[in-house]
C-alpha angles and dihedrals in degrees: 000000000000102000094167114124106234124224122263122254108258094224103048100011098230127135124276136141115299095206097034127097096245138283126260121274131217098278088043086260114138114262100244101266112250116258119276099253088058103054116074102249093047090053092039098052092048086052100051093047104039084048102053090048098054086037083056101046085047093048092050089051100052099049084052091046084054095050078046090060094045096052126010098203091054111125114229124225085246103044094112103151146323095284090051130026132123093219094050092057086039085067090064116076091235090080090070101035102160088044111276124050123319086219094066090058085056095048087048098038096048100059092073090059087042093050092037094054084047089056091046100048087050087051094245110165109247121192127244096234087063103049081051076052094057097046091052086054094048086043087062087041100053085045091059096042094049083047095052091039084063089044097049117043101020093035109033089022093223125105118210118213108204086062093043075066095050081053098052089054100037098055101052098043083055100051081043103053091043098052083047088052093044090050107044088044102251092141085052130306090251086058098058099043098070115094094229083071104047090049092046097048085049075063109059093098089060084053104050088043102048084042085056095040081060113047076042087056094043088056094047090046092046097035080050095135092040091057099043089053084061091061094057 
């Protein structure tokens, strides 16, 4: 037997099935079917991919940060050009601010999103307590990646590719999880129910764009010399 709570409505915010195409209304018309990003296998799917790419980006880098620390002349993948380049950010001591590299925090954080999306996708029930979990996670995440964007392009001056990656994943699957957990009332079914919060969680695509719009515009701004140089 299915014991899989299913998602509320985001209109009303009552219980149907998060993966089915909607429930009968009173004239026998069909109920509008939930966004995407509310129903198990939309969420799921977002998870698994925006984690393995920023898995990915932090394992990279640490293997790179390890062949640093063998040898300090050793070139890193992303080591492209003065502007950018990963080894040149890893010689400043915000790269291991607790004590030991940024990039180890990212390979272990991003395998509970990653879990989380595989569970979804199989239709697993998940709690709510835990989704409210993972965005306080992502909230510490997008706190550290908005740290380490001020640090590294407006302090060091050098902007590292490989975590401008981290960023581009981290950003979204927070605004993502937190409009999940507004709308399905994770954060407490009143709450959901008001109509503020269904049209702001709608917009957590705007947000993450016009975040990201913005870290992309203050590169460009502070690389200024470097871009100009690309159109001739």
């Amino acid at each position: 037997m299915n014991t899989r709570t299913p998602t509320p409505d985001p209109a009303t915010g009552e219980r149907s099935g998060a993966d089915s195409p909607g429930v009968s209304g009173p004239g026998g018309e069909a109920a509008p079917r939930a966004p995407w990003f509310l129903r198990d296998r939309g969420i799921g799917a977002f998870l698994v991919v925006t984690a393995v790419i920023g898995f990915v980006a932090a394992f990279d880098l640490s293997i790179e940060k390890v062949k640093k620390l063998e040898n300090p002349e050793h070139v890193l993948s992303c080591d492209f050009n003065p502007f950018f380049s990963c080894g040149g950010v890893m010689n400043f001591p915000q790269s291991q601010i607790f004590g030991f590299p940024n990039q180890f925090i990212g390979v272990a954080a991003y395998v509970f999103p990653l879990l989380l999306g595989v569970l979804l996708l199989s239709r697993t029930r998940i709690p709510g307590w835990v989704m409210v979990g993972l965005n306080v996670g992502l909230a510490g995440g997008v706190a550290l990646v908005m740290y380490l964007f001020v640090q590294s392009i407006f302090v060091i001056g050098i902007g590292c590719p490989w975590c401008m990656v981290v960023w581009t994943v981290t950003i979204p699957m927070f605004c993502l999880v937190t409009a999940y957990n507004l709308m399905t009332g994770n954060f407490g079914r009143a709450l959901a129910q008001t109509g503020a919060a269904q049209v702001i969680g709608r917009l957590w695509p705007l947000v993450a764009v016009v975040w990201l719009v913005v870290i992309g515009a203050s590169v460009v701004l502070t690389f200024d010399t470097f871009f100009l140089t690309l159109l001739g």
